[in-house]
C-alpha positions in Angstrom: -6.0 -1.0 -10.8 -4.2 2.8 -11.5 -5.7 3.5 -15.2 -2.8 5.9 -15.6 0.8 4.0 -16.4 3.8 4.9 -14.2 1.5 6.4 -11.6 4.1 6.4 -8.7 6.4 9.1 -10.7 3.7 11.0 -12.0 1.3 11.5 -9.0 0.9 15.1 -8.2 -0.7 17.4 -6.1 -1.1 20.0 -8.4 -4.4 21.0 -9.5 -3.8 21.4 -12.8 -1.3 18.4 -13.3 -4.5 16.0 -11.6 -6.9 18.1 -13.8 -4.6 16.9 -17.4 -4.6 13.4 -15.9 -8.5 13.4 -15.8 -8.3 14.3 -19.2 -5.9 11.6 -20.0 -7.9 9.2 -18.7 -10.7 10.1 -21.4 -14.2 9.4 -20.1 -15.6 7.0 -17.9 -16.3 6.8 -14.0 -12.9 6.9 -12.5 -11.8 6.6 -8.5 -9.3 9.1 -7.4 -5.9 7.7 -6.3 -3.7 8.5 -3.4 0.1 7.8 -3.7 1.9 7.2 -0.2 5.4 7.5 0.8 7.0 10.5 1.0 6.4 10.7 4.6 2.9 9.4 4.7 1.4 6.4 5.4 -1.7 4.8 5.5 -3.2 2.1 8.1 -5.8 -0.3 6.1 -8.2 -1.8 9.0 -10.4 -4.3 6.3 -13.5 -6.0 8.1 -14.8 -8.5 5.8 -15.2 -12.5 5.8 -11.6 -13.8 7.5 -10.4 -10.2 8.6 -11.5 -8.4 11.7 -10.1 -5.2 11.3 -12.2 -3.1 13.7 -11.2 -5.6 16.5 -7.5 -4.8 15.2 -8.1 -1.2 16.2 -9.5 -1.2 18.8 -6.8 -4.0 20.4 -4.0 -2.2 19.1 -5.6 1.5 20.4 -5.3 2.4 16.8 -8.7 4.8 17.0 -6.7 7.5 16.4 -7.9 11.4 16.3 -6.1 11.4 12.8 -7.3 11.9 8.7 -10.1 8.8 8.6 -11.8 7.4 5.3 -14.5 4.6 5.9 -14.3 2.4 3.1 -17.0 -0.6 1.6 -15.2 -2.9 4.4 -13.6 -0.7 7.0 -11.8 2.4 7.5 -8.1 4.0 6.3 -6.4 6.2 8.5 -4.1 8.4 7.5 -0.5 8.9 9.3 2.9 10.8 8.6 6.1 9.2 9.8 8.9 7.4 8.5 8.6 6.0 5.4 7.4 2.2 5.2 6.8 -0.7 3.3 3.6 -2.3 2.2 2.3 -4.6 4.2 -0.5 -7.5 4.6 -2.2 -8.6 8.0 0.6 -6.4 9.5 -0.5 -7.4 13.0 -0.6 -11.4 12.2 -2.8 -13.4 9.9 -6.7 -12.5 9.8 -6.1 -9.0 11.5 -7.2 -7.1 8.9 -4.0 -4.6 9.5 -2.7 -3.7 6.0 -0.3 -0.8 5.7 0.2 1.2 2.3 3.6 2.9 2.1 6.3 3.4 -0.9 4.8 2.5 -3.9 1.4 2.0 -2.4 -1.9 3.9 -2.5 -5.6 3.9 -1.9 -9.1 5.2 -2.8 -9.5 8.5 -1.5 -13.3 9.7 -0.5 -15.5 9.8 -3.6 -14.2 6.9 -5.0 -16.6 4.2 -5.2 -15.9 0.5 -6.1 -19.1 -2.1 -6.8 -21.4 0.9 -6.0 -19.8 1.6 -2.5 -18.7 5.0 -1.5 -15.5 6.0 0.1 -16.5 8.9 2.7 -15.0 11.0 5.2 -15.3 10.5 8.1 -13.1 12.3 10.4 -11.7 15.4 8.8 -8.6 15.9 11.3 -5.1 16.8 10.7 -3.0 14.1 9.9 -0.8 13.0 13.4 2.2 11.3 13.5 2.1 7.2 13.4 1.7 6.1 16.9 4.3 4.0 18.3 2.8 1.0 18.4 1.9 1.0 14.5 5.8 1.7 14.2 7.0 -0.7 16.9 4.7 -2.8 14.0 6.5 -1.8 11.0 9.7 -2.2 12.0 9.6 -5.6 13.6 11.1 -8.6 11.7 8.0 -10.2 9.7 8.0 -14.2 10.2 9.2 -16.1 6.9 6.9 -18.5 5.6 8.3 -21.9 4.9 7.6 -23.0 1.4 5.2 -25.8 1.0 7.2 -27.9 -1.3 10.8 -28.5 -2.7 12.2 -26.6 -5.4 11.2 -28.2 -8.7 15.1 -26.9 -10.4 18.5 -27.2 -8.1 19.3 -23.8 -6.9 22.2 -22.3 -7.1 23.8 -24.5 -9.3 27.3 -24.1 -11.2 25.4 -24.0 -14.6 23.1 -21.6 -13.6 25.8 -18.6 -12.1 27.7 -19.0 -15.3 24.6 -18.7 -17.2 23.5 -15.0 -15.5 27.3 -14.1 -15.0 27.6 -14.1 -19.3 24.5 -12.8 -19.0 25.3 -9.7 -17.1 28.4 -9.0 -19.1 26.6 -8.6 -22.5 23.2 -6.8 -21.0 22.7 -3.3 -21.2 23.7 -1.4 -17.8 20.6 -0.9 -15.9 19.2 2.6 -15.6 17.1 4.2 -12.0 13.7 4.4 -12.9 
């Protein structure tokens, strides 16, 4: 959980903006954050009870000669492309394939969570998403059916009037 608030607009790259942030954060052992988007992206291979990420890479060629962190239960490689969504078990349920786009980040090396260490461990350049990561990203993902009925009717008459008085008394909403 990002101990700074509005991370996403205030991430930086800037030595002495990250340095005031430190501060910010007052004392304490604190992980260092990286925001994606923005023409990055990076591929989240988890191997842990249920997930079988290294299998995931290795079906998918995804060993990649690219920016690679190993983490407490796999590895994040790093890719530029288009930007992307976030996504779970990208490559179906138990892969292990999460991707971290907009409005996503992760640990960066030296960050360590229940006495693990993030580490680098290949210090590359970071190469463009391969295209079966994108063929990935841009295919339609499955909707899951929902388990139960809905406990209210949807849609109903009441309910439109009530959000159309609604929206003509609420304050116009403002980016950001």
């Amino acid at each position: 959980e990002p101990i700074l608030k509005n991370w996403p607009a205030r991430a930086s790259a800037d030595e002495a903006v990250i340095r005031a942030m430190w501060q910010e954060a007052g004392p304490g052992r604190h992980n260092i954050g990286c925001a994606l988007g923005g023409g990055f992206l990076v591929a989240d291979f988890d191997d842990k009870p249920g997930k079988r990420g290294f299998e995931t890479q290795v079906e998918l060629d995804l060993l990649d000669p690219t920016l690679r962190v190993r983490t407490p239960n796999g590895a994040h490689a790093y890719y530029s492309g288009d930007d992307c969504r976030n996504a779970v078990d990208l490559a179906g349920p138990g892969s292990g394939l999460d991707v971290r786009g907009i409005g996503g980040f992760v640990l960066a090396p030296g960050s360590i969570v229940d006495g693990k260490l993030y580490t680098l461990e290949n210090d590359a350049p970071i190469i463009e998403a391969p295209p079966q990561l994108r063929a990935l990203l841009s295919a339609p993902r499955a909707r899951l059916e929902p388990d139960a009925a809905p406990v209210v009717e949807l849609d109903a008459p009441a309910s439109i009037a009530a959000a159309a008085a609604y929206l003509e008394t609420a304050a116009p909403a403002i980016q950001g």
